[in-house]
N, C-alpha and C positions, 0 to 999 in steps of 0.2 A: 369176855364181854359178849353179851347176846344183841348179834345185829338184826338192828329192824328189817323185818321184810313186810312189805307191802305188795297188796296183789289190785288188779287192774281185771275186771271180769266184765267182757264183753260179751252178751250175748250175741253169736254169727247171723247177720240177716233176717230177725227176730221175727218179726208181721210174717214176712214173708215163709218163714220156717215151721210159721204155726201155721199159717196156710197148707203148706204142705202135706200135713199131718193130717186136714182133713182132705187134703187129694193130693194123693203120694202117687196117682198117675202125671203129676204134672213135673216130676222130680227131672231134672235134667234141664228143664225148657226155659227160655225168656218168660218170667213172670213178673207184673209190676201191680204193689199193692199203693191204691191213692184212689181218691174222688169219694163220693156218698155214691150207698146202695140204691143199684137204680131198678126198673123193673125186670130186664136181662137177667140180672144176679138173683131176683128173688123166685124168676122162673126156674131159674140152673138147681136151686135148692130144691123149691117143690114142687116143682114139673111131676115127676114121677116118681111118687111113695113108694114103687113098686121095685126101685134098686137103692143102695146104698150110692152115697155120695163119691164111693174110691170106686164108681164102676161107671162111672159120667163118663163116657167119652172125650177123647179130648177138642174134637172136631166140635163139643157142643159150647165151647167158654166162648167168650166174648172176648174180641180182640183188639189189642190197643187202637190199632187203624181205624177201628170203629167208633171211637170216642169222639164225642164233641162236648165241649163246653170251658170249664175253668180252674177244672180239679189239679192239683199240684200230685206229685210222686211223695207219699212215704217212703216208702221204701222198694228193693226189687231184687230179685234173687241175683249172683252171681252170675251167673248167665245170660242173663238180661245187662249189668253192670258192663258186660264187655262189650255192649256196641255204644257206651260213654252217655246209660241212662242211671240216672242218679238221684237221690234224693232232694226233694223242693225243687227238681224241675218240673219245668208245667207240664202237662199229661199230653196237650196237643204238639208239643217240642218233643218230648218222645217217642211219639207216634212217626215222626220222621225219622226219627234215629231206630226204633228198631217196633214196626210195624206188627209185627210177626207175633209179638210180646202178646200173653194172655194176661187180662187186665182185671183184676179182682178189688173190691169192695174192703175196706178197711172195716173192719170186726172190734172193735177197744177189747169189747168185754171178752172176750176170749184170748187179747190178747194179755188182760189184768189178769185172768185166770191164768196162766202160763208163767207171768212175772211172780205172784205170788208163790206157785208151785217150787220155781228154782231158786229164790229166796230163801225160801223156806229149808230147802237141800242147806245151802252152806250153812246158816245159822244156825242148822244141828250138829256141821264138823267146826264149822272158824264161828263162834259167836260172835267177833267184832266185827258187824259189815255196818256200812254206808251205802244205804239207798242213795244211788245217782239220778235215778229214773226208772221208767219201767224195762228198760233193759240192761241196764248196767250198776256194778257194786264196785263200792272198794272193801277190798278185806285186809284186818291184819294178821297176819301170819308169826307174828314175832315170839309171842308166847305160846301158840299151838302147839298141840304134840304134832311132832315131824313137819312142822314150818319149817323149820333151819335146813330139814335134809335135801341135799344137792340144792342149796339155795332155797328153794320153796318148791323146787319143780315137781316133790315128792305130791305135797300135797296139793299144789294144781291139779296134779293128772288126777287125784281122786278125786276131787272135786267136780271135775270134769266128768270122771266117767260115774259118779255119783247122779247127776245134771242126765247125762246120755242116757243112762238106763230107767230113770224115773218118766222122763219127760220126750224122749226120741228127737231131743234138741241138741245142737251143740254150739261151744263158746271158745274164744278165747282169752288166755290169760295173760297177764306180764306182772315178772315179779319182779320189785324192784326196792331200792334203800328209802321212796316215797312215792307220794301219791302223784307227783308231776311226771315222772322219768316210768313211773307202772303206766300210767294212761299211756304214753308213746309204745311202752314196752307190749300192750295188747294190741297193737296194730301191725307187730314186725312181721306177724308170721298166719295170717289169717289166713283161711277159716278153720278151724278145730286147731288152733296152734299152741303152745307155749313158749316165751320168751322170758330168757335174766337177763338180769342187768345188775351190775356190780357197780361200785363207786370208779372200780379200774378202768370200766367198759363206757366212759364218758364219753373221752375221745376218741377211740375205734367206734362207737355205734354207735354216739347220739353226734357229735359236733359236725359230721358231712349229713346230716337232715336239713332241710329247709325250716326256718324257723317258723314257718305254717302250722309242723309240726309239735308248736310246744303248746296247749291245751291255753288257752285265754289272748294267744296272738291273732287276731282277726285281719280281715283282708284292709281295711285302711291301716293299722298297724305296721301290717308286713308291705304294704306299698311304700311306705314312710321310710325305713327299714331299708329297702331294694332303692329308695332314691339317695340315699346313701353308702350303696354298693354294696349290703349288708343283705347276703343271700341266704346264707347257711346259720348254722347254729354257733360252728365253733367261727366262725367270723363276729358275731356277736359277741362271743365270751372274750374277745382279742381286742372289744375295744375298752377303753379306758371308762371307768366306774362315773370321773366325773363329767365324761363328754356325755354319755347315756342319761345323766341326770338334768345336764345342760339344756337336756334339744328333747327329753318326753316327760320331763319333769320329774319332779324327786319322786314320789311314790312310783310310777311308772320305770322309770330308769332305774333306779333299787332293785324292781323286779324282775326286769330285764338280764340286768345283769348275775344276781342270784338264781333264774328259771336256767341262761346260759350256760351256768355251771354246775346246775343239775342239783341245787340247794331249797327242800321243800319242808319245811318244819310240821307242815300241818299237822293235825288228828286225825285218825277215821274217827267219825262222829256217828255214833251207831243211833242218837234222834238228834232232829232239828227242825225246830217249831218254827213253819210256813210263815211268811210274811203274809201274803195274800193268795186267794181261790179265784181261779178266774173259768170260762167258759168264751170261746168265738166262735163265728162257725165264717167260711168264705161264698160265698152268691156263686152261682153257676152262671147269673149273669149281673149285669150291673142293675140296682134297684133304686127307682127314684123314691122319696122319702114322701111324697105326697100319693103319686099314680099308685103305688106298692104298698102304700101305708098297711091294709090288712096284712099281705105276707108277713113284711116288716115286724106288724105288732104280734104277729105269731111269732116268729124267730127269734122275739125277743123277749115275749114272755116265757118262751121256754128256756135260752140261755139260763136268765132268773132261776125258772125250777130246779135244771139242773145245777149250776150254783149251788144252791140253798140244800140241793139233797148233798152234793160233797161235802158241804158244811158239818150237816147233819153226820154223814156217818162218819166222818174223822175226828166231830166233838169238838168242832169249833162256831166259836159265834165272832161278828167284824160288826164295823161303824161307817166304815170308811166306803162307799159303794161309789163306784165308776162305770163310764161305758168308754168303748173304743171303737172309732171311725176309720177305716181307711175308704178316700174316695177312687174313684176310677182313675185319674191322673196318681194313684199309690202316697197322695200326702195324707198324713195319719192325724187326727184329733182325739186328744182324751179330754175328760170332762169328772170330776168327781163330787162327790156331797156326802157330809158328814152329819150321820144321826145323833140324837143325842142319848141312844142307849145301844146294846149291841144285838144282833140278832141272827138267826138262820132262817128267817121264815120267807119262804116267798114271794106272798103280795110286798111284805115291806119292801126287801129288795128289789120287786118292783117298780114299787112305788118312787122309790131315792134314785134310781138308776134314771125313772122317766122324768125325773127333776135335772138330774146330769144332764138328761141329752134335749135340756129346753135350753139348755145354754150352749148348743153344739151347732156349729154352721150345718143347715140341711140341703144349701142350693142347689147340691153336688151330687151328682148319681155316688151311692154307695157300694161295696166291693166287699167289704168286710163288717161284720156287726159283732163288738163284743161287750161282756159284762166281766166286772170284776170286784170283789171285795177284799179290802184289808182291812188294820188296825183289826186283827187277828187276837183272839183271847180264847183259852179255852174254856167251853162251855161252863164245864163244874166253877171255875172262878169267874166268871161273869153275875152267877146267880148272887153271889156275894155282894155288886155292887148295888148301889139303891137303882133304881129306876127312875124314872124322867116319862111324862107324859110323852105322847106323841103329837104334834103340830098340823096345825090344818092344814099348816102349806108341805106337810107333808105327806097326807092325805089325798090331796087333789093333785099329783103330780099327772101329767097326761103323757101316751108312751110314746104318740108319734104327732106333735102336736102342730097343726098347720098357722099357728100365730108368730 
C-alpha cells in the first residue's frame, strides 16, 4: 500500500530574503521589512547610478530608530527575530526592541516575481502543489517518482536545492501522512530544514507542542483551551470527544479532537476559485473623512484601480463590491452593494464602492481604507449572462460624501 506523503513548503524569511538578494551586503545584520516607500528608500536606489546596489554601503540604509509613523513589520530576517521583532508588530514597538535594525520598504512586485519563479521550480518535479500564498505550497508527494524514498526527504532536499540554485533562496519542508501535521512539520527545523513525520511520530513529536501549534487554533481558542487546563496537544487529544463537543460545539469539538490526533483528510487542491479580490492600504496617520477628503478620495480611487486590475489579470469579474473601515479607536465597519451585472472595470467599482461607504459612519478619524469585491465569476462565463442596464443611483455614487 502506497502511503500518502504530503509536503508543507515554507519559504524561510521570504521579503526579507529577496531583499537580500538585492543587497547581500546586509546578510548577517537586523533587517526589518514593513511600512510604504518613503523618500530615504527611493534616494538609497537612485542616489548614485554610478555603483551597483550590492556596493551601498551599509552606513547608508536607513534605520529602524529612525522611523516614525504607523507602519506595522512584514516581515524580518532572523537576526532581527532574536531581539523578539516579529511579524505585524508596529514598526515604532520595534524600534525599541532592536534599534540597530536596517529598515527597508516592502517591494510586492519583486516579491510576486520570486513566488512565481519557485512555484514554478516544484510544479516541474511534484505537479500537485497548492498555492497557500505567496510564500507557501503544499505538495503531494505520494505518487511522485522517489516521494516515498526515506519518507519523502529524498525529494524535499531536491526540491530544495532545486529552489536554492534557481533562485539563491531557501525553505523549509515537513513531510507528513497530511496537510495539518506537514504545516507543524515545516516549522521543526527552520531555516533551510527538513522534517518527517510518521503516523508513529504523533506522540513523541507532535502531542508535547502547544496547541497554538496546530494550524486554525487562534489565540481566543487556545485561551479557552488553557482555561481549561488544556496546554498541549496531547492534552487535548486525552480529553473525551464528547466533552470537546459539549463546551466548542460540534463542528469545532470534532475538529479539535480529530486535529489532536493528527486526523487530516483533506486534498492538495492544485486550483481554487477566490471567493473575493480585495485591496487596503493602512494611513501613516489618522485621516478625518471630511478635512482629508481629497487624500481619502485618492486612496480610494486607487484601491478601485488596483482591484479592477487584479480582476483583470486573473479573469475574473464580481457583483458584490464593499469598502472596509477601521477607525482610530481599531472598531472595523464594512459596508457592501450589489450590482446588477458583473464587472472589472474601475469607475464602476467605483462607483458601488462610493455607494457602500455613503452608508458608513464617517464621524471617526480613519486608520484604515479598504475596497473589496466578491460574488466572483469568471470572466469568460459572465459574458454568457444577459446584461442589466446600469442605475442612476448608481451612477451618481459620491466617494467621500459630506451629507
Amino acid at each position: 500500500m502506497t502511503l500518502r506523503r504530503i509536503a508543507h513548503l515554507d519559504m524561510d524569511a521570504f521579503y526579507a530574503s529577496v531583499e537580500l538578494l538585492r543587497y547581500p551586503q546586509l546578510k548577517g545584520l537586523p533587517v526589518v521589512i514593513g511600512g510604504g516607500r518613503r523618500k530615504i528608500d527611493e534616494d538609497l536606489m537612485l542616489g548614485d547610478t554610478s555603483r551597483a546596489l550590492h556596493d551601498i554601503p551599509v552606513s547608508e540604509f536607513p534605520l529602524l530608530r529612525d522611523y516614525t509613523g504607523r507602519g506595522v513589520i512584514t516581515t524580518a530576517t532572523y537576526a532581527a527575530r532574536q531581539f523578539g521583532v516579529g511579524s505585524a508588530m508596529g514598526l515604532m514597538k520595534a524600534a525599541k526592541l532592536c534599534p540597530q535594525a536596517v529598515l527597508l520598504p516592502v517591494d510586492f512586485a519583486q516579491y510576486r516575481h520570486y513566488s512565481q519563479r519557485f512555484k514554478s521550480i516544484i510544479t516541474d518535479i511534484a505537479p500537485l502543489m497548492e498555492n497557500r500564498g505567496v510564500d507557501e505550497v503544499y505538495i503531494d508527494f505520494t505518487e511522485v517518482p522517489g516521494g516515498q524514498r526515506e519518507a519523502g526527504r529524498v525529494l524535499a532536499r531536491l526540491i530544495q536545492k532545486a529552489i536554492f540554485e534557481d533562485t539563491g533562496l531557501t525553505c523549509s519542508v515537513g513531510v507528513a501522512p497530511n496537510k495539518l501535521l506537514a504545516k507543524m512539520a515545516s516549522e521543526f527545523n527552520k531555516p533551510n530544514g527538513i522534517s518527517i513525520v510518521m503516523e508513529e511520530d504523533l506522540q513523541p513529536k507532535v502531542w508535547p507542542l502547544a496547541c497554538r501549534k496546530i494550524n486554525g487554533i487562534g489565540p481566543k481558542a487556545d485561551a479557552k483551551l488553557k482555561s481549561h487546563g488544556i496546554e498541549t496537544i496531547g492534552q487535548l487529544a486525552a480529553r473525551n470527544p464528547a466533552w470537546l463537543v459539549q463546551t466548542f460545539g460540534n463542528k469545532t469539538g470534532a475538529w479539535l479532537h480529530d486535529a489532536a490526533w493528527g486526523r487530516d483528510n483533506r486534498p492538495v487542491v492544485t486550483e481554487s476559485e477566490p471567493v473575493s479580490m480585495s485591496r487596503e492600504t493602512t494611513f501613516d496617520r489618522d485621516l478625518d473623512a471630511v478635512r482629508d477628503r481629497a487624500e481619502l478620495g485618492a486612496v480610494f480611487t486607487r484601491l478601485c484601480e488596483q482591484v479592477a486590475a487584479d480582476l483583470q489579470r486573473k479573469g475574473y469579474v464580481g457583483r458584490t463590491i464593499g469598502i472596509k473601515l477601521r477607525y482610530a479607536d481599531f472598531q472595523i465597519a464594512t459596508r457592501d452593494h450589489s450590482l446588477t451585472s458583473y464587472t472589472a472595470d474601475a469607475p464602476a467599482i467605483r462607483r458601488a464602492a462610493g455607494l457602500s461607504l455613503k452608508r458608513a459612519p464617517l464621524q471617526k478619524r480613519l486608520r484604515l481604507l479598504g475596497v473589496r469585491v466578491g460574488s466572483l465569476l469568471r470572466a469568460e462565463d459572465a459574458k454568457l449572462l444577459p446584461t442589466e442596464p446600469e442605475t442612476a443611483h448608481d451612477r451618481n455614487a459620491l466617494l467621500f460624501p459630506d451629507d
